[in-house]
N, C-alpha and C positions, 0 to 999 in steps of 0.2 A: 554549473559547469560551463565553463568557454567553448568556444568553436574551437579552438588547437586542440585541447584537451580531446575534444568529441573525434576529432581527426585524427589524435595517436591512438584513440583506442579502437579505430575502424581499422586503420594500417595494423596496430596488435594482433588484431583478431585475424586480419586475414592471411597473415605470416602464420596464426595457428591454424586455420583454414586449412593452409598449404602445407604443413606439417599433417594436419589427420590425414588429408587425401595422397599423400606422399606413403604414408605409413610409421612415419616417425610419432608415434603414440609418447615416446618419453618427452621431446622437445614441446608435441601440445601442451602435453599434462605439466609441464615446467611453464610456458607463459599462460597461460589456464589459471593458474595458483597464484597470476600476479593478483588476476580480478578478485580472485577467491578472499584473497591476504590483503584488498584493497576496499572490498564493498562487504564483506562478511558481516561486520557487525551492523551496517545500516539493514541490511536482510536480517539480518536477526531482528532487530528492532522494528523492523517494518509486522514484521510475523508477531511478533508478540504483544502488539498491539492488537492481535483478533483470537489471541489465545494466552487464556493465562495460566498457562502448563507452560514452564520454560523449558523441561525437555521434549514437550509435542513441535515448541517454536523452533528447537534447535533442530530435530529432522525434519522439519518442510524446510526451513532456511536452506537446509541439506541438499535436500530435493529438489529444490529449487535449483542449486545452483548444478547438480548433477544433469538437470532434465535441461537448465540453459546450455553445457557443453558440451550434451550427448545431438542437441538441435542447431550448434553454433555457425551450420552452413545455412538457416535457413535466417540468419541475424540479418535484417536488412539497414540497418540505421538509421530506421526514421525519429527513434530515441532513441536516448542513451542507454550502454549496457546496461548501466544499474534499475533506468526505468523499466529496462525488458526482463531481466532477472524479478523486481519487482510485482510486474507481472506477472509471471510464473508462479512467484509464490504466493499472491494474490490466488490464483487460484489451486493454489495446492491449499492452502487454509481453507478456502472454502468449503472444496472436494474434504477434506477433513472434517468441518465444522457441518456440514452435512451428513457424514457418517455418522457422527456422532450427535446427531439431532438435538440437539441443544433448543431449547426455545427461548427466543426475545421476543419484545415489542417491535413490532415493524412499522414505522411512519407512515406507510401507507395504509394501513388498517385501522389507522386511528382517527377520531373527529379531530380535529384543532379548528382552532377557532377565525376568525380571520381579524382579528388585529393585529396591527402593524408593532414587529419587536426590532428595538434597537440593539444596537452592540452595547450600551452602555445598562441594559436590562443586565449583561452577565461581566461587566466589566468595574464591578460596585467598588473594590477592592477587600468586601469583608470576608475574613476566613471562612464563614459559613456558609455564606454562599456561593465561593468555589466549592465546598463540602455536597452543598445541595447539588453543584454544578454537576460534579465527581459522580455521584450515586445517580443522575438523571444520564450520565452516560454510559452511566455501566449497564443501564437495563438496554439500551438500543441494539440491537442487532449487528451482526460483524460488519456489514456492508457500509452500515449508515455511520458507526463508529470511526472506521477508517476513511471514508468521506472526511467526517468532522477534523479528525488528525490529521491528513494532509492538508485538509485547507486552512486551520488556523495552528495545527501544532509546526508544521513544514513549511508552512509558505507555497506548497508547490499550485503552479495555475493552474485551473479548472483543466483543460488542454491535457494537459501532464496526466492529471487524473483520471480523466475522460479512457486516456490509452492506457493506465495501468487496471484501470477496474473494466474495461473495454465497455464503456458505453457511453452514448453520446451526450457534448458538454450543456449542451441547454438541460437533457433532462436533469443531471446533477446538478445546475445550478437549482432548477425547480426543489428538487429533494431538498437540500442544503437548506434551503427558503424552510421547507417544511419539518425539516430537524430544528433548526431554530425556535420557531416557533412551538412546536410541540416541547422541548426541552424548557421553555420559559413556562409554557403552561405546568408542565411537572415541578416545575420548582415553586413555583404560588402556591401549587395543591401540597 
């Protein structure tokens, strides 16, 4: 997203700002619906990458973006809305996938080993071993999972990430290291 872009939707938002605090609730909920009708489905998609209920993904998505409009005066714009909405539903999946006690393998509970893995250990191009790839991600943990999807499925910078899963970028870059590595050793075994 551009710095204009980032700038109409601070001016947006504060025009709806000034509409809740006014009392005009129909004018909010009207530019409200732009973001709604605008980031919907990446919040879906972001959600359902940690959950593969696609109507669990569609009320946090929900919730998400109810619980970003119900707190829209507290938006400061240090990211973008969609990363803050993101956030939100980061942690409404979680607060979910905690209730629901699910258990995975957690990278930090595991040995790995310390040899050096390259990007080209999962970049072979054989169908099998995206297959292997596939099944060695599904057993990781929701945390470590969407780690993995934003940083090689989205592109988005450590930074970006650091503020949606709210912790700091060195330790995810550490993790990251340590997902790789563990998911190369799953696929040998």
């Amino acid at each position: 997203m551009n710095q204009t872009t980032n700038i109409e939707e601070l001016e947006r938002i504060s025009r709806i700002v000034g509409f809740i605090s006014t009392g005009d609730r129909k004018s909010a909920a009207a530019g409200y619906a732009f973001f709604v009708k605008r980031y919907d489905h990446k919040v879906l998609d972001f959600v359902s990458r940690m959950t593969d209920n696609l109507a669990d993904a569609e009320d946090l998505a929900q919730n998400a973006f109810i619980k970003a409009f119900s707190h829209l005066q507290g938006f400061e714009g240090r990211a973008t809305f969609l990363s803050w909405v993101c956030r939100i539903a980061y942690n409404e999946a979680i607060t979910h996938l905690k209730r629901k006690k699910l258990n995975f393998i957690s990278i930090d509970d595991t040995q790995v080993s310390d040899t050096e893995i390259s990007d080209d250990e999962f970049s072979t191009g054989k169908e099998e071993r995206i297959q292997e790839l596939e099944a060695a991600l599904d057993l990781l943990n929701p945390d470590d999972k969407m780690l993995v999807h934003l940083y090689y499925y989205e592109d988005k910078p450590i930074k970006e990430i650091a503020f949606i899963m709210d912790a700091e970028p060195n330790a995810l870059a550490v993790r990251l290291h340590r997902i790789r590595k563990k998911l190369a050793e799953m696929i040998k075994h």
